[in-house]
N, C-alpha and C positions, 0 to 999 in steps of 0.2 A: 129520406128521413125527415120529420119536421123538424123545426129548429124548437128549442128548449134550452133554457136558460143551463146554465152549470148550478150540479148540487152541491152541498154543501164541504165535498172534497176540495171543490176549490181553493179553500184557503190552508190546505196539507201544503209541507213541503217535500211530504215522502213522493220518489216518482212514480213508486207503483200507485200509490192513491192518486199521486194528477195524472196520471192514465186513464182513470174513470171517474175523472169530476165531468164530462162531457155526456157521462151517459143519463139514460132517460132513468133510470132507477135514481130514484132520491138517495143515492148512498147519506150514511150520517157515519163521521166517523168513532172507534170505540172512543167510550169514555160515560159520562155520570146523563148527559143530555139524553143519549140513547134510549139507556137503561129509563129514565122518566116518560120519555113519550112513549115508552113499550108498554110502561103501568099505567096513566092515563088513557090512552087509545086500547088499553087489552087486547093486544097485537101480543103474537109469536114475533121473535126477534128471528132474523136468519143475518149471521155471523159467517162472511165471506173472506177467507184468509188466504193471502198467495205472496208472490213478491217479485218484484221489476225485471225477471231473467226468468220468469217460468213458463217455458213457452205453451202448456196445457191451460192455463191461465188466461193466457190472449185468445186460444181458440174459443175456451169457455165463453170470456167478453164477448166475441164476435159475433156466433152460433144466438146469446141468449139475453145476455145485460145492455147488447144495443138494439134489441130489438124490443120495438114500442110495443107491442101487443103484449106480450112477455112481463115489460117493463112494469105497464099498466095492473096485470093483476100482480105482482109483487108493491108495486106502492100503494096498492088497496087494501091488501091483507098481512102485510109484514112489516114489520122495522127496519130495514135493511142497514147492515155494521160493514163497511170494510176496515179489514186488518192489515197492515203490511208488518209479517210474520219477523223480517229480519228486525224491525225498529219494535215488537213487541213479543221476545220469544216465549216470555213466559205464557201470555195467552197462546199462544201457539202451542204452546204444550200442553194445555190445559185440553182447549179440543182435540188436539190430534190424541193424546189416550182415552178421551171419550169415543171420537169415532173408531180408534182401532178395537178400544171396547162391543162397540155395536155392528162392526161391519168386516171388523175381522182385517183389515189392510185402512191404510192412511197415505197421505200423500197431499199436491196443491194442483189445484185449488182445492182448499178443503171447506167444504159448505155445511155449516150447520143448523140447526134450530135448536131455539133456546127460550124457554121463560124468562120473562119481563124480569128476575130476580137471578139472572145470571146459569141457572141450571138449562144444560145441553139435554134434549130428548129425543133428538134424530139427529141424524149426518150420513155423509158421505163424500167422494173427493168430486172428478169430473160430470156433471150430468149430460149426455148430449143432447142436439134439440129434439129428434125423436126418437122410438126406441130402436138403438143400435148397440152392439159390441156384448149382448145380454147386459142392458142397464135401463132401467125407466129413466124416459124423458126429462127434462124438467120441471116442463109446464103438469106431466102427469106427478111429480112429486110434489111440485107446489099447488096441485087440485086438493093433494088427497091430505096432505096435511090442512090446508084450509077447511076440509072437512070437520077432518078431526078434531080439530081446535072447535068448531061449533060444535058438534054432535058428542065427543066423548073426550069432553076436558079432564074429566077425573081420570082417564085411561092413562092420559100426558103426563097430567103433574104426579102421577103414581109408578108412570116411567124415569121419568127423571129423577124424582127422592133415590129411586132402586140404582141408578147408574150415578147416582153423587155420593151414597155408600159406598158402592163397590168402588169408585177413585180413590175415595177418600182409605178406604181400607189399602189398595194397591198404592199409595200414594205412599202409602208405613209401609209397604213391606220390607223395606230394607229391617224395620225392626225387631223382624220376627227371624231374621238372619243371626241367631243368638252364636256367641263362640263355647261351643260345648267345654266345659272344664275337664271333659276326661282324656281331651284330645292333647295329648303332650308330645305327639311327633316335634319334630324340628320342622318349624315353615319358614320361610318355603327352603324345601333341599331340592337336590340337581334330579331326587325321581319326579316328583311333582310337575318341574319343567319341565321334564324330559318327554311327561302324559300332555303338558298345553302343549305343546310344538307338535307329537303324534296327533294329537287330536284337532289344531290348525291343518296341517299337511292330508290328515283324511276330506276335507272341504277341497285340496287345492285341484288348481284345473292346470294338468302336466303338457296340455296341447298347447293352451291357449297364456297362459300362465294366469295369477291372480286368483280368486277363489270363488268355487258355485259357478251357478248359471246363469244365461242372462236374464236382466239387466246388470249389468257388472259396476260395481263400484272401484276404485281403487283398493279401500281397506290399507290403507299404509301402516296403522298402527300395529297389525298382523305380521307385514313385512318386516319391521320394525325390528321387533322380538325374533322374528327367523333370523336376520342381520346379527342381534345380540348373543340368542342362541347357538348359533353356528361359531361367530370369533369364541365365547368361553368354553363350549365344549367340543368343542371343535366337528363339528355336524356337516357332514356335504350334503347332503339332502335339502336339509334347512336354508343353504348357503344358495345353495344351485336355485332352488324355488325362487328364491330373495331376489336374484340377482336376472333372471330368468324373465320372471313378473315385470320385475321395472324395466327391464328392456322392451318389454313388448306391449307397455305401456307407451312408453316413450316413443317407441319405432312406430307406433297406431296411429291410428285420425283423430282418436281422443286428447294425441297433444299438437299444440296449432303446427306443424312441421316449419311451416313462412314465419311470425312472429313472434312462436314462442309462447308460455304457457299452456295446464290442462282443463280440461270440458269436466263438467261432474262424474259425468257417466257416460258408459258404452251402451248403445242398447241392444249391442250384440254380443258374441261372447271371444270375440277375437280383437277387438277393440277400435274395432274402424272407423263406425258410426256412433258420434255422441252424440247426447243432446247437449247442444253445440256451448250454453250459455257456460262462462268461466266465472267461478268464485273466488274471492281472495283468498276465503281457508284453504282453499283445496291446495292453490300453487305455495301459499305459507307452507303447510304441509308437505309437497314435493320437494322442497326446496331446503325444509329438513330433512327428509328422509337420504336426499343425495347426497348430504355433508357426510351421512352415518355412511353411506354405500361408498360414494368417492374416500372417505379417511379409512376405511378398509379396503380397499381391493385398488386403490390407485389408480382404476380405470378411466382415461383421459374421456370417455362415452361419459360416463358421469358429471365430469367438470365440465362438459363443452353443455349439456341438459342445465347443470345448475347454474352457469354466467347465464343461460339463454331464459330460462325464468326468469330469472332474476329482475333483467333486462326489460321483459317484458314488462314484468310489475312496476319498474319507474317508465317505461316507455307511458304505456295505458293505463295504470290504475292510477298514478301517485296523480294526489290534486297540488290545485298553487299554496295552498295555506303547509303541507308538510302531510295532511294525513294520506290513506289509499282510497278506493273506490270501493263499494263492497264487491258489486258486478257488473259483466256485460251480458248483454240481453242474448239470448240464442237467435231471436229472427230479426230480419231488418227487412223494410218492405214487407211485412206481413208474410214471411217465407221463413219457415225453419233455416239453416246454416246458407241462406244465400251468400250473403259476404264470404263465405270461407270456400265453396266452391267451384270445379272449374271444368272445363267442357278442355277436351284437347285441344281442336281447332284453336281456340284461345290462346295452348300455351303455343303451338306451334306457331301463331302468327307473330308471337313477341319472344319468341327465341330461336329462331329460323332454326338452323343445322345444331342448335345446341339443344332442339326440343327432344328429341329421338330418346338420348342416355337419359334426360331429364323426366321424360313422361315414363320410361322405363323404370327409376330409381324409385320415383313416385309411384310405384304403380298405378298411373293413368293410360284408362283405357277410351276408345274409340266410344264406345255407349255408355261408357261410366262404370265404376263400381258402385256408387250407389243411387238408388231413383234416377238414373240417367243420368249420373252428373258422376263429380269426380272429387273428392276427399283424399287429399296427399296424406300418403303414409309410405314406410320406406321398410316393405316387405324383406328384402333380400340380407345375406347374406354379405358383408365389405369384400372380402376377400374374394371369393365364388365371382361375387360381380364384376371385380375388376378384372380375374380373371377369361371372363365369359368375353369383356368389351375391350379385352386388352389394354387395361390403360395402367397407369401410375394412379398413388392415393393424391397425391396435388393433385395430378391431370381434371380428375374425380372433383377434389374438393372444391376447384376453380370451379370448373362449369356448374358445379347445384348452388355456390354460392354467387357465381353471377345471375344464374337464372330466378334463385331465390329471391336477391336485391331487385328485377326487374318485373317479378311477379308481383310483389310487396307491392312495388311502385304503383302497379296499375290497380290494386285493390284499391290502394287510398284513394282510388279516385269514384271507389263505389260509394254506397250509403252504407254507413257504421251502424251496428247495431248499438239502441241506446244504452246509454251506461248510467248504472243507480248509482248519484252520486254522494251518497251518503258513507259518512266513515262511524264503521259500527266497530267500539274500541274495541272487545274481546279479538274480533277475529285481528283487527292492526296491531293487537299486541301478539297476537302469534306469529304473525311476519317479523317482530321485533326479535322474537327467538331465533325464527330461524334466520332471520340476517348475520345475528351473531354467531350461530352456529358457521354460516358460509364463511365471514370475517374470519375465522380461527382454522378453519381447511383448508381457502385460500392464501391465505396470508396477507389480507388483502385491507388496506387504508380506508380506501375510498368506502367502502362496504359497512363498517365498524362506524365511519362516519354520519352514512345516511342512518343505522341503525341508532345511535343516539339520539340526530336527532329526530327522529319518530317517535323513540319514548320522551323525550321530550318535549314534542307536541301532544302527544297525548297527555302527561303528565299537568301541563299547562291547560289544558281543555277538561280535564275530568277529575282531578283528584285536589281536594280542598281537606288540608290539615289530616292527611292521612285514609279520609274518606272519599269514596266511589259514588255520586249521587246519582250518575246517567249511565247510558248505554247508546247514544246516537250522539254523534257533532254534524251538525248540516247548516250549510249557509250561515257561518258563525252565531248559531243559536245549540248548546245542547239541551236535548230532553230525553223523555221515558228512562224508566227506572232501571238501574244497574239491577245488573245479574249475580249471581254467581261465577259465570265466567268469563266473568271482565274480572272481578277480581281475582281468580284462579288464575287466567293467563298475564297479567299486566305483572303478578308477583313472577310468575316463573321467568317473565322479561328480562327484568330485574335483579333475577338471582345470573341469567344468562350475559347481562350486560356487567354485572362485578367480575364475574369468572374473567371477562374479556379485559378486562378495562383495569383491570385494579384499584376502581376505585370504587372505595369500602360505604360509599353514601348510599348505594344503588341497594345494599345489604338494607340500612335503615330506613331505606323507601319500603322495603318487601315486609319487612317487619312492622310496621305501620300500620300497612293495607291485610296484613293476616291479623293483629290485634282486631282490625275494624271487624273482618266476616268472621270472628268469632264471637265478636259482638253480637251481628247481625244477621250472619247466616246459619249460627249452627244450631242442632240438634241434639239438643244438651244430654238428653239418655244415653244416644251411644255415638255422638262424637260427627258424625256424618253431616255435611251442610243441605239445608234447603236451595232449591233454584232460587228462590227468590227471598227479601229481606221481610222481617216482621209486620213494617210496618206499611207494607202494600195491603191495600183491603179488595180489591175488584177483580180477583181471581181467589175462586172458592176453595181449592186444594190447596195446600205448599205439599210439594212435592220434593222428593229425595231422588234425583237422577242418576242413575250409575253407570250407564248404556256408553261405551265410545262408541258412536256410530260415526257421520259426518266429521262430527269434532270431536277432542277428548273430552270424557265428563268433566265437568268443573269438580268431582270427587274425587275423579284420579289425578287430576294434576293437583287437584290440594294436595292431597296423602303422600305427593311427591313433595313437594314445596315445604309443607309441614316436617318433613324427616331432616331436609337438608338444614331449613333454618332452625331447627331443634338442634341440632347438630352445631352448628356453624356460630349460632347467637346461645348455648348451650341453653337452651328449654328442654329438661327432660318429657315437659307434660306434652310438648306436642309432637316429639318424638315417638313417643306412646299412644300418641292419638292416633299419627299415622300406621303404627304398624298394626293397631287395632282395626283401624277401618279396612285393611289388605287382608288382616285376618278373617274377619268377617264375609270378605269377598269369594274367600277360599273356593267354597264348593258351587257356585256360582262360576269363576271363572273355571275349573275342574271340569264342568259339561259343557259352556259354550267358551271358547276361549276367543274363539272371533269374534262376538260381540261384546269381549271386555280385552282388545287388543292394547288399552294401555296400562292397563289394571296389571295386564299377563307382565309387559315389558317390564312394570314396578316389580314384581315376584321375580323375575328374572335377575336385577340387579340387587338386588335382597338374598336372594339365594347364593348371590356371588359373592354378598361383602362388598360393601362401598367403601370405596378407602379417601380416606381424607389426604389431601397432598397441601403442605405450605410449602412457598418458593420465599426464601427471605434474603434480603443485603444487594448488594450491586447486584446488577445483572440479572437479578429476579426476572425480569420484562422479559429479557431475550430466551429465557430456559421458558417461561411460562409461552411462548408465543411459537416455540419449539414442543410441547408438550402438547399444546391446544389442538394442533395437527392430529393428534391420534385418537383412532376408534378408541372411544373411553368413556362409556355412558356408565358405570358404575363409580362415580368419582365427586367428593368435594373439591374445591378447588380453592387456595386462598394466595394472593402477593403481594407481598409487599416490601417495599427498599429501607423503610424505618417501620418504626414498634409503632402500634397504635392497640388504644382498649377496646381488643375479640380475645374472647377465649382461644382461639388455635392460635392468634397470634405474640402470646405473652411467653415469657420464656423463650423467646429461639433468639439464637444469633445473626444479628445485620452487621456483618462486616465486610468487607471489599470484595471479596468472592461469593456468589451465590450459592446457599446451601438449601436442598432438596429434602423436606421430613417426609415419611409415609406415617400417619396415623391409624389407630382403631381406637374406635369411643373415644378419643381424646387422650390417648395413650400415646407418643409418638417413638419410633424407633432414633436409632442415631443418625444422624444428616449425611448424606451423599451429597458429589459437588455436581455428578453427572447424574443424566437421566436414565443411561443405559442400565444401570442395576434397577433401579426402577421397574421401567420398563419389563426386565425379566421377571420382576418380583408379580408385577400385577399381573402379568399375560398367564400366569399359573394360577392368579387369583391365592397364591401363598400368603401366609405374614409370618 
């Protein structure tokens, strides 16, 4: 390679842009500079978005943006933008519905062109360097658009006007989602559910567990709702799939078996092989989903999964300042999951007479199970196996945990794949959830502990007088502009950390931050928020997202958040909003219910009746921390040991013994001192 100075990414902080400050493409990064030397020069802008863990992203680099010939005709005839997608979602969203517009699938790298004035008029994800896998090259896409742009510019700018309609029109369609006034069923009732969980379970895959084909996502938010579904109507099917799925998630290659946490995805359909990189959302998200599965079925498989996440997450993600990591990279040495796997000879050499059971449990084999190599996963059966190897479950748990602690040892002496170390709040405020979810199933201090304070780091780094300005903290500098779901997840935090805590500040935090995004993010006609705030200008759409895919939409956890604090702070109007925006959803979540898995979960607890519980007077603490143990995701939650000014909490009695209300709409019945009637009352979902 000749030597060439670093472009202009040089002075990013993001690590996927210092990844390609070295390359020969003049990258520039987005922003108003860009856009000007694209109208000056009359250059097509190509708009390259990906991010620090994508390992199609580094082949891309390899294959095409470090190669000078390459290089050269993109700096002759383009503008060249990198994006790193996590530090700018909304542009990220922007193109990825234009290219899934044009090409019918999306994904990263996702490579676009785009007029000097922001409008997208071709895309597509990986290009390889020649033609292979049925894809044109790069170099033949970047001929023939250079063409194009001489020879038939009216073609272009006549393309793009056509596909920034059609966004801009898909961009509303939630508006056209009207609630029919003739429609006076009861929604949601227990048939309604009864058709989303039928209509879940016809996707689900009964060999392999989880849902469809491969490439397999978790979908937890799916599982989620089978979980819910199954405790209120009492469903073995729903329950078996739920419980079925996560275990054979868990028992896969998709979760690290040695250190703990999971891979995004399988790219098989049994879950062996991930691509390898680990996200914060993802293990935030396992880490809730095991509170719901451990506080129902008591299964110690569960809690031994959720301390080892958990674990993991302060092992590897947490930084010095208090936030997480966003990711780790899939390849290290230029090699998909090197770091993570293992040749037998290896473990045999470092666990003499103890390798046999171990490469056994593992199922590692002599050539490998996958590409010649060997991806720990724990195929078998507990029982079956021990009985097969004649041992005791100690005898067992010693030897994989000795062997495990001595495997560990000698990875860390490999090269680590790198880690993006940027703390992007939405996703740290969903680990802020599920921390406190684990604190209350556990029953656990230390937990509750780090969980504070993370929202209190975050709090201190991003929220000024009630307002959300950013979406990234890095190297003690924040920027780029808050989303919608920073402030969707940072309130649901919030609402998660008063349940725990009892302390009623964390309520007038949530309230604050839901005044601000109805300031600023909503959609005044029918109540739904925008991705992004008004007063962004350099993304042409605002869009209305309602999609759980990855992560829950920023609309379905508002529509949660907005019920409970309508409730709880008594706002009739947002109460109203929420169930408006659920109703709307209706026939939308009715035909696909997998890709609105937390949409369905809110229909579900709706359908149930959410009941409001105050714990008031002595001993409030210990009944609430006794209470927080149970599967109970249709539930208000409020405690406290004196009176203070909330609606739920005016009128009850604080006197030396703890008394227990069950509420509806703010109605409350007579106080129990015990939780056991309780308990019966809700498990029937009665009042």
């Amino acid at each position: 390679m000749h030597a060439h100075s670093p472009n202009s990414l040089i002075h990013e902080t993001s690590v996927y842009l210092l990844q390609h400050a070295q390359n020969p493409v003049q990258w520039l990064p987005w922003g108003p500079a860009a856009f000007e030397k694209a109208r000056l020069e009359d250059k097509p802008m190509l708009v390259s978005i990906g991010y620090a863990a994508c390992h199609w992203c580094h082949v891309m680099e390899r294959e095409s943006f470090e190669d000078e010939k390459v290089a050269a005709f993109m700096n002759a005839h383009f503008i060249n933008v990198k994006v790193d997608r996590e530090e700018r979602p909304d542009v990220d969203h922007f193109f990825m519905d234009a290219v899934q517009t044009m090409a019918g699938n999306g994904g990263w790298p996702l490579n676009v062109f785009v007029l000097p004035d922001g409008k997208p008029f071709y895309g597509g994800t990986y290009f390889p360097p020649t033609n292979i896998y049925n894809r044109p090259s790069w170099m033949d896409v970047l001929q023939s658009i250079q063409s194009a742009w001489k020879d038939r510019r009216n073609e272009i700018d006549q393309q793009a006007a056509n596909l920034l309609k059609h966004l801009r029109s898909t961009g509303q369609f939630i508006q056209q989602i009207s609630i029919d006034s003739k429609d006076t069923e009861a929604f949601p009732s227990h048939e309604y559910c009864q058709n989303l969980c039928e209509k879940m379970l016809q996707q689900a895959d009964g060999t392999a567990g989880g849902f469809g084909v491969a490439p397999k996502f978790p979908q937890f938010f799916s599982l989620q709702f089978l979980l819910g579904y199954s405790h209120y109507y009492n469903d073995q099917k729903a329950f078996q799939h739920a419980v079925f799925s996560l275990k054979a998630m868990l028992r896969g290659g998709i979760y690290d078996q040695l250190g703990g946490g999971i891979a995004r995805y399988s790219t098989d359909a049994e879950w062996l092989a991930p691509h390898f990189e680990k996200m914060l959302y993802d293990n935030a998200l396992l880490i809730n989903i095991l509170c719901d599965a451990y506080a129902l079925t008591a299964d110690s498989f569960f809690q031994q999964y959720l301390e080892k996440t958990i674990q993991f997450c302060l092992n590897e993600m947490q930084q010095p300042q208090g936030g997480f990591f966003a990711s780790l990279d899939a390849d290290s040495e230029g090699v998909e999951g090197k770091y993570y796997v293992w040749q037998q000879q290896e473990i045999q050499a470092l666990l003499g007479e103890d390798a046999g059971i171990f490469c056994d449990w593992f199922g590692v084999k002599e050539g490998g199970n996958w590409e010649g190599t060997n991806i720990l996963h724990c195929p078998h059966d507990k029982q079956a196996f021990l009985r097969a190897k004649n041992l005791s479950a100690e005898a067992l748990d010693n030897l994989l945990s000795r062997g495990a602690e001595q495997l560990l040892s000698q990875r860390s002496l490999r090269i680590r794949p790198a880690t993006d170390d940027k703390v992007i709040l939405s996703w740290n405020a969903l680990l802020v959830t599920a921390l406190c979810k684990s604190a209350a199933v556990l029953q656990d201090e230390k937990t509750t502990t780090i969980a504070i304070q993370l929202y209190q780091f975050l709090s201190k780094q991003f929220v000024l007088e009630g307002q959300i300005e950013h979406h990234i903290y890095h190297h003690g500098q924040v920027k780029h502009p808050a989303c919608l779901d920073d402030y969707a997840y940072l309130i649901q935090a919030a609402i998660h950390l008063q349940e725990l805590t009892g302390n009623q500040q964390y309520l007038l935090d949530a309230q604050s931050l839901m005044m601000s995004a109805q300031q600023h993010f909503v959609q005044s006609e029918i109540g739904f928020f925008y991705y992004t705030q008004e007063a962004q200008q350099d993304i042409l759409v605002r869009k209305v997202d309602v999609y759980d895919s990855a992560t829950p939409a920023g609309n379905s956890v508002m529509a949660n958040n907005l019920y409970y604090l309508g409730v709880i702070l008594d706002v009739p109007e947002w109460k109203n909003q929420a169930l408006q925006m659920l109703r709307r959803m209706k026939g939308l979540l009715s035909k696909y219910p997998n890709s609105f898995g937390n949409w369905s979960f809110l229909a579900l607890q709706q359908a149930q009746g959410i009941s409001e519980i105050v714990i008031t007077g002595q001993g409030a603490a210990s009944l609430g921390t006794e209470l927080r143990r149970w599967y109970f995701p249709a539930k208000i939650l409020q405690i406290a040991t004196e009176k203070q000014a909330f609606p739920l909490l005016t009128d009850k009695d604080y006197g030396s013994s703890p008394q227990v209300y069950l509420c509806r709409d703010q109605t409350c019945f007579p106080p129990q001192s015990d939780l056991e009637a309780l308990r019966k009352e809700v498990k029937l979902g009665r009042l």
